[in-house]
Backbone as CSV, one residue per row, in Angstrom:
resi,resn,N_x,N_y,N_z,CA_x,CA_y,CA_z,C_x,C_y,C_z
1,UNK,-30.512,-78.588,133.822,-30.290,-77.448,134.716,-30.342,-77.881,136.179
2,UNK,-30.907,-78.797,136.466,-31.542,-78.901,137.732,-30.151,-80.111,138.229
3,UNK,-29.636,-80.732,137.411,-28.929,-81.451,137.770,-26.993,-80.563,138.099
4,UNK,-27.522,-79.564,137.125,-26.156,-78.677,137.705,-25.942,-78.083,138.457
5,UNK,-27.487,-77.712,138.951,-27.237,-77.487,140.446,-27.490,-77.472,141.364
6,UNK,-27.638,-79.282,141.405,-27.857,-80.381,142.369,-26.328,-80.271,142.484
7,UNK,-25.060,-80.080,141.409,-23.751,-80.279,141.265,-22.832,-79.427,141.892
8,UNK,-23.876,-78.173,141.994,-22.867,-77.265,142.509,-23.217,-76.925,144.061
9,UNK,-24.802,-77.299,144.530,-24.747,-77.466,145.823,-24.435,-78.534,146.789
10,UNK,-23.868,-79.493,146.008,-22.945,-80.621,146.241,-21.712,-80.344,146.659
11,UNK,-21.026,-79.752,145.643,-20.017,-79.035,145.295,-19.746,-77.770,146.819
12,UNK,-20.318,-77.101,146.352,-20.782,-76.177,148.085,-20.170,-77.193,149.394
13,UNK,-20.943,-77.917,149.599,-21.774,-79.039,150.656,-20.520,-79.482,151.068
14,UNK,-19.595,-80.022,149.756,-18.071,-80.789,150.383,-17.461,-79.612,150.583
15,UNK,-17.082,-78.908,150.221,-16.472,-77.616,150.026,-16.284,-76.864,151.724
16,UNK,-17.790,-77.209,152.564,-17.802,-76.202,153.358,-17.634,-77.294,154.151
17,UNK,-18.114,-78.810,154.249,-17.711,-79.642,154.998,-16.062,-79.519,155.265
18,UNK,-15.046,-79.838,154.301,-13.509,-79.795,153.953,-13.589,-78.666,154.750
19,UNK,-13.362,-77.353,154.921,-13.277,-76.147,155.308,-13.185,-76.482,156.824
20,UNK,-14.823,-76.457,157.291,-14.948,-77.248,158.926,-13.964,-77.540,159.609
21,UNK,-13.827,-79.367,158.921,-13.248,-80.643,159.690,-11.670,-80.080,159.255
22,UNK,-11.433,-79.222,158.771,-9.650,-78.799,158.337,-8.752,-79.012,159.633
23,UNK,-7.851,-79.591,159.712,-7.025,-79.261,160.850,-5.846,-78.015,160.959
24,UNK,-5.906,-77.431,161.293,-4.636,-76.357,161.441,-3.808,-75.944,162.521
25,UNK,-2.269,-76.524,162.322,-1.309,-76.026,163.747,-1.001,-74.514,162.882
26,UNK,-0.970,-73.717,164.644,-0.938,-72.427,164.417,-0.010,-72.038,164.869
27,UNK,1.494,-71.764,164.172,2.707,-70.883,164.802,3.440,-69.997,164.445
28,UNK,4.006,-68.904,164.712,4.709,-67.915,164.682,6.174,-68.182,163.233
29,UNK,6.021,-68.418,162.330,7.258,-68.728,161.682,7.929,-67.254,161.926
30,UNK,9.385,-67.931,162.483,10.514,-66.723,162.719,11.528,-67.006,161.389
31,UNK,11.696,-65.907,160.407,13.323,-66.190,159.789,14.042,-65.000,160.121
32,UNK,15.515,-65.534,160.302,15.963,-64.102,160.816,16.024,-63.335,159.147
33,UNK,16.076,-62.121,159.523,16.197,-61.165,158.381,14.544,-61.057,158.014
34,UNK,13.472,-60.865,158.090,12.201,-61.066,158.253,11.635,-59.913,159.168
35,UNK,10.745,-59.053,158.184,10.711,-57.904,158.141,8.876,-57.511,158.422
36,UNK,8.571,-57.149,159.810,6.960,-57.210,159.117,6.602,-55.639,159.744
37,UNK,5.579,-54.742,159.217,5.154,-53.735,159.374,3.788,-53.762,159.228
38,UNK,3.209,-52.987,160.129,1.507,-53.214,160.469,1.294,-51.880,161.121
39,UNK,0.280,-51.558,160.941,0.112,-50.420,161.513,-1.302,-50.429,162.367
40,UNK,-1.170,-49.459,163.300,-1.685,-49.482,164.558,-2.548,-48.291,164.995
41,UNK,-3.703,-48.513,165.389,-5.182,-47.562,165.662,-5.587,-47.767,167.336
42,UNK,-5.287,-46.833,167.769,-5.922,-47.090,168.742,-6.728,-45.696,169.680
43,UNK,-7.979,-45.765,169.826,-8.688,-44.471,170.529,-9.393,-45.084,171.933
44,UNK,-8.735,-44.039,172.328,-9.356,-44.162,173.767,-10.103,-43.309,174.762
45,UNK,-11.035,-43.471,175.777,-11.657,-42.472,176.310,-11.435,-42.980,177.964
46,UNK,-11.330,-42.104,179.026,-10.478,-41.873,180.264,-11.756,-40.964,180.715
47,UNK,-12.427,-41.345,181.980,-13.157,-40.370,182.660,-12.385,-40.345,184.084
48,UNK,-12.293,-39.738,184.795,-12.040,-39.122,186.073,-10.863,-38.319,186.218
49,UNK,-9.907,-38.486,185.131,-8.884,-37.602,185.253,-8.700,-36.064,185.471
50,UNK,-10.254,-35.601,184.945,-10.406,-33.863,185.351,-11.772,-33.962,185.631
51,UNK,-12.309,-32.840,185.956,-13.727,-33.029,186.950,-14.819,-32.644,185.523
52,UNK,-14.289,-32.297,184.666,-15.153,-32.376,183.312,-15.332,-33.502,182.650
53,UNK,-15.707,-33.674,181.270,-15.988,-34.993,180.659,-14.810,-35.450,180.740
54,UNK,-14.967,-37.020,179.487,-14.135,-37.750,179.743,-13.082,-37.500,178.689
55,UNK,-11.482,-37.773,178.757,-10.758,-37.033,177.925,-10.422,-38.419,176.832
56,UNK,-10.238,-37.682,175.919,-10.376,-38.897,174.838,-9.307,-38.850,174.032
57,UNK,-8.254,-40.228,173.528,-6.863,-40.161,173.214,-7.238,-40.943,171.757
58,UNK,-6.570,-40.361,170.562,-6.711,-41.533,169.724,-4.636,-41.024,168.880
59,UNK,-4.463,-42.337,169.097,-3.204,-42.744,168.111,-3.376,-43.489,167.170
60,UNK,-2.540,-42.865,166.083,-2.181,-43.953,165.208,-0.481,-44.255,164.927
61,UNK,0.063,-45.200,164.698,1.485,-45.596,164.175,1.835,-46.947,163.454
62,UNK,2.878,-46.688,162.795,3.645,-47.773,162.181,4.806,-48.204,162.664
63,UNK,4.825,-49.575,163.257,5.432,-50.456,164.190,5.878,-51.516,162.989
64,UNK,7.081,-51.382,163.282,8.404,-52.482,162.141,8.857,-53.772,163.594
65,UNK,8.768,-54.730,162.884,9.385,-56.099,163.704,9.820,-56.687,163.230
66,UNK,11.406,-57.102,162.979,12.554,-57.164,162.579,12.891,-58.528,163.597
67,UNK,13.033,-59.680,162.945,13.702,-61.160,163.323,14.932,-61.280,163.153
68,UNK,15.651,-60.859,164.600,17.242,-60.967,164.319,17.502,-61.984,164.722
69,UNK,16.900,-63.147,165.271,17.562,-64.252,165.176,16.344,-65.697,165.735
70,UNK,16.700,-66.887,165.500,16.141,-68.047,165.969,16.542,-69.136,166.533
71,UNK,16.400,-69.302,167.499,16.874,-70.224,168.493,16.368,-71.826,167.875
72,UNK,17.497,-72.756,168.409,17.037,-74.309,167.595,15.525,-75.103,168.144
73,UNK,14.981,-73.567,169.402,13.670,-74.113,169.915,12.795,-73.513,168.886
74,UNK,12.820,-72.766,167.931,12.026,-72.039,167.682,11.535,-70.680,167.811
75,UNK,12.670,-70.370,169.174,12.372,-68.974,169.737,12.601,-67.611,168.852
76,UNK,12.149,-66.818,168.635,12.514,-65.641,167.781,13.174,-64.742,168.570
77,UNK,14.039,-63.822,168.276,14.500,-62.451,168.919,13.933,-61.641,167.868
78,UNK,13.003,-60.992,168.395,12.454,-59.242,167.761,12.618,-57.829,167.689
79,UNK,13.246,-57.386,166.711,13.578,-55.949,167.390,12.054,-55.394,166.805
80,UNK,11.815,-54.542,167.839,10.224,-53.377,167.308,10.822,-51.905,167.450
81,UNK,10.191,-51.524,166.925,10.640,-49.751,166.737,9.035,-49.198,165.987
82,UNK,9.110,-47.712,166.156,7.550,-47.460,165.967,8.354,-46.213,165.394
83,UNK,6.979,-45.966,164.278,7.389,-44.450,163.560,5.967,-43.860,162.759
84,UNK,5.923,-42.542,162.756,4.535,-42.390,162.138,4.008,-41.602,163.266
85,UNK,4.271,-41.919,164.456,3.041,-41.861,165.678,2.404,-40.725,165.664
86,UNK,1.476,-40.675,165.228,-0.012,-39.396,165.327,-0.939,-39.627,166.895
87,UNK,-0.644,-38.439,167.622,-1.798,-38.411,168.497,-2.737,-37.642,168.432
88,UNK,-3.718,-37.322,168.965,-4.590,-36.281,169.353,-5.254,-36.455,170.810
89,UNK,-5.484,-35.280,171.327,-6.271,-35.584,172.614,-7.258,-35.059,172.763
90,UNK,-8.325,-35.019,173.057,-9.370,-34.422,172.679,-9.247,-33.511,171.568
91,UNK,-9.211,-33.712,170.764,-9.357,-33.454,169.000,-8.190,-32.852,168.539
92,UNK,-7.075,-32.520,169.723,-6.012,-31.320,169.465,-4.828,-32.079,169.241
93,UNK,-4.309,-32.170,168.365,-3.348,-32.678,167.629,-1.563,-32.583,168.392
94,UNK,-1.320,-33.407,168.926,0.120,-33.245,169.377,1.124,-33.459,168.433
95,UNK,2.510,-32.976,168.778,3.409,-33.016,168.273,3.968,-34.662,167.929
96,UNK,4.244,-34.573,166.768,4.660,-36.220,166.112,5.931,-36.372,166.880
97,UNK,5.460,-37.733,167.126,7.328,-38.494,167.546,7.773,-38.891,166.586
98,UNK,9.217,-38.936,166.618,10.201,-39.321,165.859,10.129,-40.817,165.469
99,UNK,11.030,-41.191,164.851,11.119,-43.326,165.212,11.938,-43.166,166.147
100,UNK,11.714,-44.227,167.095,12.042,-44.663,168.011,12.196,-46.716,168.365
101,UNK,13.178,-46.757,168.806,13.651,-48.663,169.071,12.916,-48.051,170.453
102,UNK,11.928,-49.689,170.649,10.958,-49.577,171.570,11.518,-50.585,172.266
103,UNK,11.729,-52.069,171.981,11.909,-52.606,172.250,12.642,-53.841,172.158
104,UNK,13.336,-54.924,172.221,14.155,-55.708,171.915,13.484,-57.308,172.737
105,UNK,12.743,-58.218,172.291,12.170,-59.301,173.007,12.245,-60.821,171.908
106,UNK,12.289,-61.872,173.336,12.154,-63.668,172.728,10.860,-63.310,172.643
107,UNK,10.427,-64.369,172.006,9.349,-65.119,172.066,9.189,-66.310,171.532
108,UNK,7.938,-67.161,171.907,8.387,-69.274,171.414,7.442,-69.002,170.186
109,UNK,7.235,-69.727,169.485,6.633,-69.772,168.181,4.781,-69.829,168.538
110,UNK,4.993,-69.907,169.558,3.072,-70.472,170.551,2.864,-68.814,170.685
111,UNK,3.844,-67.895,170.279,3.522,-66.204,171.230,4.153,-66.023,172.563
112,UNK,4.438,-66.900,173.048,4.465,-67.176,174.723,6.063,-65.713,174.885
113,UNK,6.075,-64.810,175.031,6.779,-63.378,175.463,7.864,-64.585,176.622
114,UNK,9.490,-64.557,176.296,10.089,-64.816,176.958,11.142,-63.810,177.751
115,UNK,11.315,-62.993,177.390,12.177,-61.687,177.381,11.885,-60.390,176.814
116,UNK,11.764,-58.803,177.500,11.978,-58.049,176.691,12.795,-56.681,177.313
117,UNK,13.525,-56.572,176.716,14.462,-55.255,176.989,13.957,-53.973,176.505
118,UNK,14.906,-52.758,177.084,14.320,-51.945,176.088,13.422,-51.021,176.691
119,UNK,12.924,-49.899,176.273,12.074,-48.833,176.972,10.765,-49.569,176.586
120,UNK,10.364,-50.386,175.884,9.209,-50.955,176.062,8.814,-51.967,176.831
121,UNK,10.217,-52.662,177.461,9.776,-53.762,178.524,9.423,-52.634,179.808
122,UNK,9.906,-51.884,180.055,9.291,-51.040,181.290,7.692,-50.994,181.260
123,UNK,7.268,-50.620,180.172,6.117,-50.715,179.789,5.231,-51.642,179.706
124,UNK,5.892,-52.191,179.163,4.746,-53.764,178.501,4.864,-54.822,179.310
125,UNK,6.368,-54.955,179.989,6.136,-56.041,181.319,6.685,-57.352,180.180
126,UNK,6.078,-58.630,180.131,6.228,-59.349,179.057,4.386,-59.573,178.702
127,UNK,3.828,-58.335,178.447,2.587,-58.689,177.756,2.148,-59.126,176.180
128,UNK,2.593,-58.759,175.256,2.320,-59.774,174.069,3.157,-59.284,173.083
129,UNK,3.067,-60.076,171.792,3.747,-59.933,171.257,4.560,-58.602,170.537
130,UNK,3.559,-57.731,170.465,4.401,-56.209,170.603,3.393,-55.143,170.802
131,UNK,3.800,-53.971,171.111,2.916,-53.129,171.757,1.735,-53.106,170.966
132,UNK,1.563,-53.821,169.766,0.250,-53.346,168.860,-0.640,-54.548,168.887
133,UNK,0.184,-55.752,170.037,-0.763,-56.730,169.750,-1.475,-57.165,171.153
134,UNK,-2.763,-57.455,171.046,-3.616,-58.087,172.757,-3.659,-59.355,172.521
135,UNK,-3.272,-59.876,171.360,-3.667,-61.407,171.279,-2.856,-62.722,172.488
136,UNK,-3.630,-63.530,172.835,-2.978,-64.303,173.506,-2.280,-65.551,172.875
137,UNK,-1.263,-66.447,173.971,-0.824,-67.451,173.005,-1.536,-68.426,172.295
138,UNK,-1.293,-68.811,171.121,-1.645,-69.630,170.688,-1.629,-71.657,170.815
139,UNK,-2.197,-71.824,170.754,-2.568,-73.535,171.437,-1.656,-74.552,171.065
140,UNK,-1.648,-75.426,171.872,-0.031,-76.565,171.428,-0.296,-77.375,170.550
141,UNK,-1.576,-77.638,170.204,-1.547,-78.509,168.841,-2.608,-77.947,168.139
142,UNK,-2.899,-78.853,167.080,-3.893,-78.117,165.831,-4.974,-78.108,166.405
143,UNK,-5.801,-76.941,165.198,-7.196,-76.693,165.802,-8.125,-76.936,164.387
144,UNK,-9.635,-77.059,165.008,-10.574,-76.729,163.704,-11.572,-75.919,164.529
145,UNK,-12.174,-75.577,163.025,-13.642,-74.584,163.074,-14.107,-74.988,164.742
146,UNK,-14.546,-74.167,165.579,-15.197,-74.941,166.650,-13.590,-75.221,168.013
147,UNK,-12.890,-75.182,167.695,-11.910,-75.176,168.878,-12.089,-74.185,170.154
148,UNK,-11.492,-74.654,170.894,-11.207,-74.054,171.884,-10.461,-73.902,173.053
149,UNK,-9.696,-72.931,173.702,-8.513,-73.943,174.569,-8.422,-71.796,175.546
150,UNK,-7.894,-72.063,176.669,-7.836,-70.688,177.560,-6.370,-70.600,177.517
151,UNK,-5.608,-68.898,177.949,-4.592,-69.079,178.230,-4.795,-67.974,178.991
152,UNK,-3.468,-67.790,180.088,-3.428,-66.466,180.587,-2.298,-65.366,179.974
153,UNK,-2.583,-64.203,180.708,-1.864,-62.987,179.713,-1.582,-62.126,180.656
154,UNK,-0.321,-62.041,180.882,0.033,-61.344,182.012,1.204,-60.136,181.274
155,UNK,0.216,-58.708,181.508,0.886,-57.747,180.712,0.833,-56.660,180.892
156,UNK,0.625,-55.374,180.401,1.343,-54.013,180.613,0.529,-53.520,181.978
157,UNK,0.715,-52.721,182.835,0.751,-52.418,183.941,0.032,-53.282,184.660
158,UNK,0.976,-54.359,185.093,1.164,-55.483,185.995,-1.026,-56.271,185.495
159,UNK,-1.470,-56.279,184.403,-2.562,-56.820,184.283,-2.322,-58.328,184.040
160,UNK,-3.335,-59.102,184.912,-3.094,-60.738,184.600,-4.610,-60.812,184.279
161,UNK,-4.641,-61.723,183.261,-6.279,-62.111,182.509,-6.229,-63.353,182.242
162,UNK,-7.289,-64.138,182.606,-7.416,-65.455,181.988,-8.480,-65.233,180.285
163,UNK,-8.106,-65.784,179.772,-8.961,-65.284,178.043,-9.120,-66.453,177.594
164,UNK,-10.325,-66.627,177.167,-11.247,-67.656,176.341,-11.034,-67.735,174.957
165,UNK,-10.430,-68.641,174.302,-10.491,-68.410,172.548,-10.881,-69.166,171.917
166,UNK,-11.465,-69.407,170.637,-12.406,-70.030,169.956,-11.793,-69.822,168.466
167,UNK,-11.954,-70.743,167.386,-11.546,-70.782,166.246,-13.030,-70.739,165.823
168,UNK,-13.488,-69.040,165.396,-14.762,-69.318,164.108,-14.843,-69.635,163.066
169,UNK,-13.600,-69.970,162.138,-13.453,-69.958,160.570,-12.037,-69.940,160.397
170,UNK,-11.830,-71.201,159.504,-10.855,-71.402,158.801,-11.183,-71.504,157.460
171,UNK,-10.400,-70.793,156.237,-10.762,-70.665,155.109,-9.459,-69.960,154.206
172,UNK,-9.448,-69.613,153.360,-8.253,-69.456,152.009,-8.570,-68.577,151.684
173,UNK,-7.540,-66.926,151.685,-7.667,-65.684,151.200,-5.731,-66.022,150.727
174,UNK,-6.177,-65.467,149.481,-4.903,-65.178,148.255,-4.238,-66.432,148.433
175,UNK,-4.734,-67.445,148.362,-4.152,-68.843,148.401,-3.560,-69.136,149.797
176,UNK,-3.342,-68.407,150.977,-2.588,-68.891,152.305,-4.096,-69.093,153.023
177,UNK,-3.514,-69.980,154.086,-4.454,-70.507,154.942,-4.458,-69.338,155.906
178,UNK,-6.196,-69.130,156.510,-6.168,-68.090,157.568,-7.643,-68.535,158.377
179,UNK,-6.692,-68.371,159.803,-7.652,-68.914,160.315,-8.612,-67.493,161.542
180,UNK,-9.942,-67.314,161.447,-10.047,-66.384,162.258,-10.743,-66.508,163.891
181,UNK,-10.067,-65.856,164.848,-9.809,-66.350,166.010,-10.306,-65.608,167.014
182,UNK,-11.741,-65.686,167.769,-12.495,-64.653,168.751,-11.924,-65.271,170.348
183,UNK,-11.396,-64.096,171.004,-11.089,-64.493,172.046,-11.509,-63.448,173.088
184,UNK,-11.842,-63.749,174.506,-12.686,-62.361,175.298,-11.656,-63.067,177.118
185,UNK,-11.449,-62.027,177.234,-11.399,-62.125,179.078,-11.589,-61.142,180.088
186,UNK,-11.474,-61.774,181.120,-11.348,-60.600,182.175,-10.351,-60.656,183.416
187,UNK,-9.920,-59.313,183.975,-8.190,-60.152,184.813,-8.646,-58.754,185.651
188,UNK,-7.222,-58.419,186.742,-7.209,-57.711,187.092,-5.740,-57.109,186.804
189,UNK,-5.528,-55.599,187.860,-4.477,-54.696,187.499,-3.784,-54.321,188.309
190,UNK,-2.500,-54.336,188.503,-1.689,-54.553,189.928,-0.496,-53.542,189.049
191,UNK,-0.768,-52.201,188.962,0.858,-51.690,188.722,1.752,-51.820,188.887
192,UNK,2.033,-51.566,190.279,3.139,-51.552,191.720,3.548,-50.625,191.013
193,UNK,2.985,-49.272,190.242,4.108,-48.174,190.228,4.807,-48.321,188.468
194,UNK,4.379,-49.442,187.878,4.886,-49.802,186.738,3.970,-48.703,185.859
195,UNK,4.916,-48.118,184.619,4.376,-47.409,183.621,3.082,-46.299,184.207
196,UNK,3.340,-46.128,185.630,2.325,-44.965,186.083,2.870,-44.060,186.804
197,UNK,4.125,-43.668,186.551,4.918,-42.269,186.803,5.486,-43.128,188.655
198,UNK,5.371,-44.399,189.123,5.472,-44.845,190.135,4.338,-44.707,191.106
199,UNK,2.961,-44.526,190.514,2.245,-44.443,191.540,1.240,-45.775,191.408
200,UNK,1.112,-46.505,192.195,0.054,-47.848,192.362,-0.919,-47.565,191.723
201,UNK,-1.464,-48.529,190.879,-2.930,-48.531,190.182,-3.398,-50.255,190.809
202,UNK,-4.970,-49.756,190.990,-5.294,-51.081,191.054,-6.653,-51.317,190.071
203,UNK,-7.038,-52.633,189.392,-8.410,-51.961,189.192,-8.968,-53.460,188.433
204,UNK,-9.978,-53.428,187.347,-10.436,-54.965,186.688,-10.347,-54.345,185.143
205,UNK,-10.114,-55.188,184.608,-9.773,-54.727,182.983,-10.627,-56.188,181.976
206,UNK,-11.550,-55.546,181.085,-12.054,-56.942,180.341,-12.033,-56.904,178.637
207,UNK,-11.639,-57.878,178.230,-11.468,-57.700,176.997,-11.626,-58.346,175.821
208,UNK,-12.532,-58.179,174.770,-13.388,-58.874,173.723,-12.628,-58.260,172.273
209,UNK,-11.867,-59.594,171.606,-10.916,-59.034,170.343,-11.545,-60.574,169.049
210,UNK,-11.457,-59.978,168.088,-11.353,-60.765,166.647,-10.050,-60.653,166.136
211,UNK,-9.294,-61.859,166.063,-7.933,-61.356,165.042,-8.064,-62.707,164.119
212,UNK,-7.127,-62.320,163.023,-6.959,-63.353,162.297,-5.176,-63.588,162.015
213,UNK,-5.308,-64.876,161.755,-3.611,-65.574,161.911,-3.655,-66.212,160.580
214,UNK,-2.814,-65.538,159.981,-2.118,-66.204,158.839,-1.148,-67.851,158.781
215,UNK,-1.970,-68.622,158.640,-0.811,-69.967,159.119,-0.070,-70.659,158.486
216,UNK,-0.380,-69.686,157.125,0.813,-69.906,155.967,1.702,-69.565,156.393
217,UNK,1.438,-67.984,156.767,2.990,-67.242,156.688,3.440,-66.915,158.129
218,UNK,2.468,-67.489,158.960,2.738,-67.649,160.631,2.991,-65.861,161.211
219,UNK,2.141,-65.284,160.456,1.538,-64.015,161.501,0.181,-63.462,161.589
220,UNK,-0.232,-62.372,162.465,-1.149,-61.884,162.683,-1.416,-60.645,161.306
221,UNK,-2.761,-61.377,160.486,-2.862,-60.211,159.788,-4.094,-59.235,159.732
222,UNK,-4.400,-59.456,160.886,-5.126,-57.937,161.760,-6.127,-58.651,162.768
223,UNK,-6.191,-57.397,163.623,-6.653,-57.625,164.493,-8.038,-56.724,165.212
224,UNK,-8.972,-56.919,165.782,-9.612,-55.883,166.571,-10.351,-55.851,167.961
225,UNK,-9.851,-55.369,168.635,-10.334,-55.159,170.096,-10.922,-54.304,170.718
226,UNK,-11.610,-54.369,171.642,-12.184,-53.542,172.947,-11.891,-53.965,174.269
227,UNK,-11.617,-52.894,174.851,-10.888,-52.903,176.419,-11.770,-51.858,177.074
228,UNK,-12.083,-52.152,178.467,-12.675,-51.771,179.175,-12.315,-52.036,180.799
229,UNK,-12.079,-50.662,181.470,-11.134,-50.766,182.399,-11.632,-49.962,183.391
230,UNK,-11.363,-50.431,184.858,-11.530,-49.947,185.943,-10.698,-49.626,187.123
231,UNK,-10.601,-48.329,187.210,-9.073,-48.398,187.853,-8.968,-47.318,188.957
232,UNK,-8.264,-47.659,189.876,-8.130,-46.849,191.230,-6.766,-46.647,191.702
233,UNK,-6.371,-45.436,191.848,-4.572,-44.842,191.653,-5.021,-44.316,193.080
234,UNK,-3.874,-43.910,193.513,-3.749,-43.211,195.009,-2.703,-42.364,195.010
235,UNK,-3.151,-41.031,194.538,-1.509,-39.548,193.889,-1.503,-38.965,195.496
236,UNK,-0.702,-39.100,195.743,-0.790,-38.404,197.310,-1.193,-38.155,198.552
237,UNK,-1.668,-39.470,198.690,-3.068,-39.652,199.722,-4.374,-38.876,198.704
238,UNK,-4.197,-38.636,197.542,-5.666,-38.608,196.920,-6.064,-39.973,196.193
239,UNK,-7.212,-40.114,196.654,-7.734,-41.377,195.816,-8.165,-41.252,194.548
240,UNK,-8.085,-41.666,193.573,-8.462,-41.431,191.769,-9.376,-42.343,191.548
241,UNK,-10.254,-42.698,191.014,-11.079,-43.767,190.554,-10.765,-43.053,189.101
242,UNK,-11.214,-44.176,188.268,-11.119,-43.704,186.571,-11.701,-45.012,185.912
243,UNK,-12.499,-44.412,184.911,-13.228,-45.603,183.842,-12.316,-45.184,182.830
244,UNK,-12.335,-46.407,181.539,-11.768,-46.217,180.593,-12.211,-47.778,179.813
245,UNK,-12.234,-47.079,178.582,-13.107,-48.041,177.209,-11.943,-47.280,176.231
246,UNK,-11.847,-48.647,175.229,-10.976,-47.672,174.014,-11.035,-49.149,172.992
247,UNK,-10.561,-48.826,171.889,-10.588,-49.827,170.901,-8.884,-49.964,169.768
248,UNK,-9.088,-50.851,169.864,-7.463,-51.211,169.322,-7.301,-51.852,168.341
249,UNK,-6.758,-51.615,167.263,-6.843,-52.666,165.849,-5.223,-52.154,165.145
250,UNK,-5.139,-53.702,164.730,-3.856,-53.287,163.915,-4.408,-54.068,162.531
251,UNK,-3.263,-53.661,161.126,-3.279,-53.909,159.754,-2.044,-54.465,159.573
252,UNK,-1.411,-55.899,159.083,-0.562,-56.194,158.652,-0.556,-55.198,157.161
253,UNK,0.773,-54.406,156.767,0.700,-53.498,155.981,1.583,-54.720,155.039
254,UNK,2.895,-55.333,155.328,3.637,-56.059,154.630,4.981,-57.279,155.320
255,UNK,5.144,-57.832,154.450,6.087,-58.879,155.443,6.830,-59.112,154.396
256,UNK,8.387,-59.501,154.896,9.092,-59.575,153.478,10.744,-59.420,154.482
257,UNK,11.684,-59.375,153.463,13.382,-59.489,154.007,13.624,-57.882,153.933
258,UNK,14.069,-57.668,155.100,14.860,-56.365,154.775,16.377,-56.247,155.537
């Protein structure tokens, strides 16, 4: 008995060593015709906007990203479109949107946002990979347990962040490799009028997310964040100050040809 499991905490011992020292390059596989749907949570809370508490937004939707094509760099073209969208605002339920094409964008296989058209580039600026994701790019060569490497993220109303990321665990769910990936920053917020009806926002925005990357199948299969934001608008010669905290998570629902 004692020798079986001397065998199996042996067994363990290499097991979690192998795991560790694993090397893993992490990239975006694009095929065109490549179909992925994930769906998207996000609640948020806004104080200064009325002289009462703070008003509190929570959405949910299902966001389709569609690979119409790949460049011989690697680059993907994405179409995104969103459907599903449930809001509420302080508990009161708004009217559902329709589906809607959000957006049309490159991107390099690292994440790195090269282009995006579309009523969502007004929006999103070239901030990440689609409106449901905060993750930053991913690193130019392989990583293990214990990595670490910064990038910046320059995205929806004119926000630039430098972000810290770290590889906590690499390990094997349903036979694909997945590696999971804590990354935190802090930047600031420069509208110029972008996605705020044209009126200047300025303010500091910081942000602490867990996602995990599939590096079998070269996507994100979920993610979760907190954002926390500080922000100062100017509506008419009135000055606005406004706090805001909210939390953001998406679910890879499926990936496949359509």
């Amino acid at each position: 008995m004692n020798m079986i499991r001397a065998a199996g905490i042996t067994t363990l011992a290499l097991l979690s060593t192998s795991l560790f020292a694993q090397n893993v390059t992490l990239r975006y596989h694009f095929v065109p015709g490549t179909v992925i749907k994930q769906k998207m949570t996000m609640d948020m809370s806004l104080s200064g906007i009325t002289k009462g508490g703070p008003s509190k937004f929570s959405t949910t939707m299902l966001v389709t990203q569609r690979v119409t094509a790949v460049s011989k760099n690697g680059d993907g073209t994405i179409k995104v479109s969103s459907d599903s969208t449930k809001m509420t605002v302080n508990g009161k339920t708004m009217p559902s949107q329709k589906k809607a094409d959000i957006s049309t964008m490159v991107m390099s296989a690292t994440g790195v946002p090269k282009s995006m058209t579309g009523a969502g580039s007004q929006m999103m600026g070239l901030g990440g990979a689609s409106p449901t994701q905060v993750q930053t790019p991913l690193p130019a060569g392989p990583v293990h347990v214990g990595s670490t490497w910064n990038s910046t993220v320059a995205g929806m109303m004119g926000v630039n962040m430098t972000v810290h990321n770290k590889v906590i665990s690499i390990g094997k769910e349903n036979g694909r490799t997945v590696a999971q990936i804590q990354s935190s920053g802090v930047g600031n917020m420069n509208s110029n009028g972008q996605a705020t009806q044209g009126l200047p926002m300025t303010g500091k925005v910081s942000m602490s997310m867990v996602y995990k990357f599939d590096a079998t199948r070269g996507t994100i299969e979920s993610s979760s964040a907190t954002v926390q934001m500080q922000m100062h608008m100017n509506s008419g010669g009135r000055p606005m100050d406004m706090n805001g905290s909210g939390k953001l998570s998406t679910q890879l629902l499926s990936i496949g040809k359509g």
